[in-house]
C-alpha positions as CSV (number, residue, x, y, z in Angstrom):
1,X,4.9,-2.6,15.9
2,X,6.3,-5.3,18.0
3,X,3.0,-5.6,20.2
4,X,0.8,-5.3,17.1
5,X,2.6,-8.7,16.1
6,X,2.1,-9.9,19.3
7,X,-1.6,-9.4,19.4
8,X,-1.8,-11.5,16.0
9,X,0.3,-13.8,17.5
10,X,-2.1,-14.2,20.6
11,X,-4.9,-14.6,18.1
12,X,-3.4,-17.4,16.5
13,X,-2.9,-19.3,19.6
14,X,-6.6,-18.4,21.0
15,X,-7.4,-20.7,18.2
16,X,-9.0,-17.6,16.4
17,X,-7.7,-16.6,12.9
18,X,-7.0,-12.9,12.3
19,X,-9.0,-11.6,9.3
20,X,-8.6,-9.1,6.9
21,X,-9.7,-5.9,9.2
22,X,-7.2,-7.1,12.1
23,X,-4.3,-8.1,9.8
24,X,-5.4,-4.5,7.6
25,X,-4.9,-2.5,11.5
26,X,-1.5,-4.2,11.7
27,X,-0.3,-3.2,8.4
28,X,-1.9,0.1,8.6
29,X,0.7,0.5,12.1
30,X,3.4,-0.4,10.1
31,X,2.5,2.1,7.5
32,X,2.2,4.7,9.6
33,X,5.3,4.3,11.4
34,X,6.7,4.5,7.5
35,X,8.1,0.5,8.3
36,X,7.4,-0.5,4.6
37,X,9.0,-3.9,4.9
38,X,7.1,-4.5,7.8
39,X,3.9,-3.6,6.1
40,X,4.5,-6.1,3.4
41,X,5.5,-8.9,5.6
42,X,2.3,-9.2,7.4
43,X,0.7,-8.7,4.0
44,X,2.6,-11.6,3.1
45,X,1.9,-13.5,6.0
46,X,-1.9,-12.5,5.3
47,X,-2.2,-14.3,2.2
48,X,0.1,-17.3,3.3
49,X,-2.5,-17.8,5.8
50,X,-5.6,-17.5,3.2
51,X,-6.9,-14.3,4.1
52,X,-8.1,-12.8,1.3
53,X,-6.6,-8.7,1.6
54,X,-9.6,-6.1,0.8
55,X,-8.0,-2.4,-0.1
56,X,-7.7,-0.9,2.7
57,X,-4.7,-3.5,3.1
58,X,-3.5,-2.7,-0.1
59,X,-4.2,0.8,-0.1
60,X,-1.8,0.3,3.5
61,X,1.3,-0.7,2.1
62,X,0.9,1.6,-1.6
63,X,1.1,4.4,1.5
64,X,3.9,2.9,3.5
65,X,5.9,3.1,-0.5
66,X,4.8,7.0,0.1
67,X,6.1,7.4,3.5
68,X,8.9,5.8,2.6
69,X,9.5,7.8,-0.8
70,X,8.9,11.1,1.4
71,X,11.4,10.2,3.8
72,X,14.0,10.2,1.9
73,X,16.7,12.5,0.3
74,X,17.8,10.3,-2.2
75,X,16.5,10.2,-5.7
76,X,17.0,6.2,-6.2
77,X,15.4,5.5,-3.2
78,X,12.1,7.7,-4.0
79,X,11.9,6.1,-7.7
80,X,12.4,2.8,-5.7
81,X,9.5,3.5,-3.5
82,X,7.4,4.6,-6.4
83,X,7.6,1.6,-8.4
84,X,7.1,0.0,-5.4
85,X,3.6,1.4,-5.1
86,X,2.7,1.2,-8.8
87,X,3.6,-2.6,-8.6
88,X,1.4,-3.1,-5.2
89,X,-1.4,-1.0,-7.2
90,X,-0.6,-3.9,-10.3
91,X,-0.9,-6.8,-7.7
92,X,-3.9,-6.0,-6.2
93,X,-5.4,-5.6,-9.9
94,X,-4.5,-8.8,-11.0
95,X,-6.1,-10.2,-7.7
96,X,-9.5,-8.5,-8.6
97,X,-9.3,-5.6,-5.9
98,X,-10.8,-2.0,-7.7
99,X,-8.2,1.0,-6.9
100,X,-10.3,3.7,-5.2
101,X,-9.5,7.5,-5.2
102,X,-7.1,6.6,-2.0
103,X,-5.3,4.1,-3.8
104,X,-4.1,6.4,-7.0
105,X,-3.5,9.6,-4.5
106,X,-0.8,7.5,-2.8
107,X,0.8,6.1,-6.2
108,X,0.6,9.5,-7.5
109,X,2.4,11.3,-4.3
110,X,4.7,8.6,-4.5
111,X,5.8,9.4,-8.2
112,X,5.5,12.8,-7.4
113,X,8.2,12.4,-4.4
114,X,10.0,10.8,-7.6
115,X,9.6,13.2,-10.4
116,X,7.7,12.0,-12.6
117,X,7.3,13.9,-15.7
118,X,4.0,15.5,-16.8
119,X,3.3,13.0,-19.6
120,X,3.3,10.5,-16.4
121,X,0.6,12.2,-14.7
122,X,-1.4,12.7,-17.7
123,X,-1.1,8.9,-17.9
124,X,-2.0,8.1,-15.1
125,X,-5.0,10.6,-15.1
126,X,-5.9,9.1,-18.2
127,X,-6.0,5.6,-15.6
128,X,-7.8,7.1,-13.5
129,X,-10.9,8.7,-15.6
130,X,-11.2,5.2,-17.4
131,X,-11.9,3.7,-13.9
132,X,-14.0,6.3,-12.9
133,X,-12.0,8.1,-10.5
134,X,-11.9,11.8,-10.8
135,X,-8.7,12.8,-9.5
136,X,-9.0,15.5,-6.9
137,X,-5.2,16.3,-5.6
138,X,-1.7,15.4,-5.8
């Protein structure tokens, strides 16, 4: 993740400011690598710097909440992680950003990894139809 930073960083002083794809990459790295904190730091930094985050950013750190709900044991830390992601899935609401099918398939694993009861999945189904997303796995 380090170089990742780095190449940001290098942007930055090329005079050239990083948009929403090359910030999106750099979260999506930190995802993958299941680094949630780093994944929402750079988002941070993202919107500190005015760039205005599409959803494949957000859709990038509801995942890194999954990873990080999937990688763990404990049943705190998976209920942590998934109203982590339900909160990123608010935030990007309120900033006008539509949830795709992507978007609730993450939350959803994430409460899965969490236990959430079946009147939470028909809720959040119910979410989903009104937005016209067909849910199609969990």
């Amino acid at each position: 993740m380090h170089e990742a930073e780095e190449w940001l960083a290098n942007l930055r002083q090329a005079t050239f400011s990083p948009n929403n794809e090359q910030y999106g990459a750099v979260i999506k790295a930190y995802s993958r690598a299941g680094d949630i904190e780093g994944a929402k730091q750079c988002f941070a930094r993202m919107e500190i710097e005015g760039v205005t985050a599409g959803i494949e950013s957000y859709n990038e750190v509801i995942h890194a909440c999954g990873f990080a709900g999937a990688a763990t044991e404990s049943a705190m830390e998976a209920d942590t992680a998934a109203k982590e992601a339900k909160g990123w899935l608010v935030h990007m609401q309120e900033r006008l950003v539509e949830p795709d099918l992507f978007t609730y398939n993450s939350v959803l694993k994430t409460c899965a990894k969490a236990g959430a009861t079946a009147a939470e999945f028909q809720s959040w189904f119910a979410t989903m139809y009104r937005d016209a997303i067909t849910p199609d796995a969990i």
